[in-house]
N, C-alpha and C positions, 0 to 999 in steps of 0.2 A: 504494500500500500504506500511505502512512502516514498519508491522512488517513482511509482504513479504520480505523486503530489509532488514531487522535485522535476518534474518533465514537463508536467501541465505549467509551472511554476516559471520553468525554463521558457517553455513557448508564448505565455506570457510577456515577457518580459523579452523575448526576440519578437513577438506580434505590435509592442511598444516602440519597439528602436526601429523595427521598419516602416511605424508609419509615420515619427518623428522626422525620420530620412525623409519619405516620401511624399512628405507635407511640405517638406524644408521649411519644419521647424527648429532648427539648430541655429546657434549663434555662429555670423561668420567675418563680424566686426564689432570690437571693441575701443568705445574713444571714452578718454577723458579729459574733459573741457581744463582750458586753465582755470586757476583759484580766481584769478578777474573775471572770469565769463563764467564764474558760478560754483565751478569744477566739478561738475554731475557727469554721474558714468553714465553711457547710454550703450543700448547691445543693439545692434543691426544683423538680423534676422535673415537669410538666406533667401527667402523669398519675398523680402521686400528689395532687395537685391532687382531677383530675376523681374517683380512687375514691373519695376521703374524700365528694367532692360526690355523686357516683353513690351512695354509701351514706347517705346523708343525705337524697337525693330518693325514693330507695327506701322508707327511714323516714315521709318525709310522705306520699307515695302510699296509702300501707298506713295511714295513721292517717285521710286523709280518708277512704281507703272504708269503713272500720269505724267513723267518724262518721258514715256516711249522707250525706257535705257532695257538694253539687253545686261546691265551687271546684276549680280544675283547675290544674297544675303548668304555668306559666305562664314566659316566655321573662323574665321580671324576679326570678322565682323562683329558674331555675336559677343567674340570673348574682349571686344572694344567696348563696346555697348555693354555688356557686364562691368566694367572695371569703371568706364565713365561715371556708372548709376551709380557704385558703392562711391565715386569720390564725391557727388552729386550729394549722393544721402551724408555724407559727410560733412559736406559745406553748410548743410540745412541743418545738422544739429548746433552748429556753431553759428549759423546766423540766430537760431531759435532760443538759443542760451543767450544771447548777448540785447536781443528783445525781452526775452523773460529779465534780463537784470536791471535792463533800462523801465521795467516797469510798462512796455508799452503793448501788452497784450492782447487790451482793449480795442485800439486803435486798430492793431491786426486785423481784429474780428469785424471791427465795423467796416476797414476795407475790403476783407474778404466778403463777408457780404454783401456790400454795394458791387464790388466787381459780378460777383454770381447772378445779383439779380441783372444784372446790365447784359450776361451772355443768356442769362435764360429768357431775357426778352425777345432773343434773336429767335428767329425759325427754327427747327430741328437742330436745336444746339444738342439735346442729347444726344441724338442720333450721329451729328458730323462727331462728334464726341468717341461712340463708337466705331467710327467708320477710318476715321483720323488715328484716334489713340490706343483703342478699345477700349477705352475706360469708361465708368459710368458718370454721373455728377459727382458722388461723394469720393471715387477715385482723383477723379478728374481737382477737387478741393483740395485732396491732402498731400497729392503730389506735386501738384503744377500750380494750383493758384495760392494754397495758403504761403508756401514758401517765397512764390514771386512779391506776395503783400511783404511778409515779416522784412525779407532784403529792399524792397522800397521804405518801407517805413524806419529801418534802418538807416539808411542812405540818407532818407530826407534829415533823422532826430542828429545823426554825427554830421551833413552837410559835406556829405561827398559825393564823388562821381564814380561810375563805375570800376576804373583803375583805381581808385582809392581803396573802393571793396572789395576789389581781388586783392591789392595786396593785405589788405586788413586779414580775410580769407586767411591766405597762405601766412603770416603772422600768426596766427593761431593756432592754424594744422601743426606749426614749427615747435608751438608751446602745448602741443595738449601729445597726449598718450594715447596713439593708435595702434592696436593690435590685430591684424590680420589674420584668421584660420582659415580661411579659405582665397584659393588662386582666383 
């Protein structure tokens, strides 16, 4: 009987890790912010990874066929677009840390929502949405538009320009603790 209950026990616990894999639900970035921008660990998740890259490969897909281009989404391609998206999601913790310090949370929100209502006034914005990104509204919110508000509302509160914010950007990746488990 009990190496019955030690196998069922086992297959458990293998039926657990395959679907952890399979979910990509495993951590496969770890940053932490400097002490000035709050210095909270934040884990980036494997397949927040793949959507940001999944919407992004989607994007190119859709712009070669409507170029008419015979190039093809290619295995050096996606592993571009994978690494873009984890530095991408990188940028977004560190613009979102240094909005959460400055207090300007609010303002976020209220940008973020006047932008949302202003594209959902447009005609099948869902749908170009899908057809564009594959994402849906509230995808479409947490990847593309909350993060474009927090870096403009950044921009405007320090009165910078873009070059300002990249190099502020890369200042911070310099100071904060990134750890990579996955290529």
């Amino acid at each position: 009987m009990r190496n019955a209950a030690t196998a069922f026990a086992f297959l458990i616990v293998l039926g657990v890790v395959t679907l952890i894999f399979a979910m990509q639900w495993y951590p496969a970035i770890l940053v932490r912010t400097p002490d000035a921008s709050g210095g909270r660990a934040h884990i980036i998740w494997e397949y927040q990874i793949n959507q940001v890259a999944d919407s992004a490969i989607t994007y190119y897909k859709n712009a070669l066929e409507n170029a008419s281009s015979s190039l093809q989404v290619t295995a050096g391609i996606r592993r571009d677009a994978h690494e873009k998206s984890a530095e991408t999601l990188i940028e977004n913790i560190l613009v979102r840390d240094a909005v959460r310090v400055g207090g300007w949370e609010k303002e976020t929100d209220a940008l973020v929502t006047q932008k949302i209502a202003e594209y959902n006034n447009q005609p099948n914005f869902g749908v170009a949405l899908s057809l564009v990104y594959g994402l849906d509204n509230s995808g479409f919110t947490e990847l593309i538009a909350r993060p474009e508000a927090e870096r403009e509302i950044l921009k405007t509160k320090k009165g910078w320009d873009d070059a300002a914010l990249a190099a502020w950007i890369e200042e911070e990746k310099k100071a904060s603790r990134i750890v990579r488990f996955s290529d």
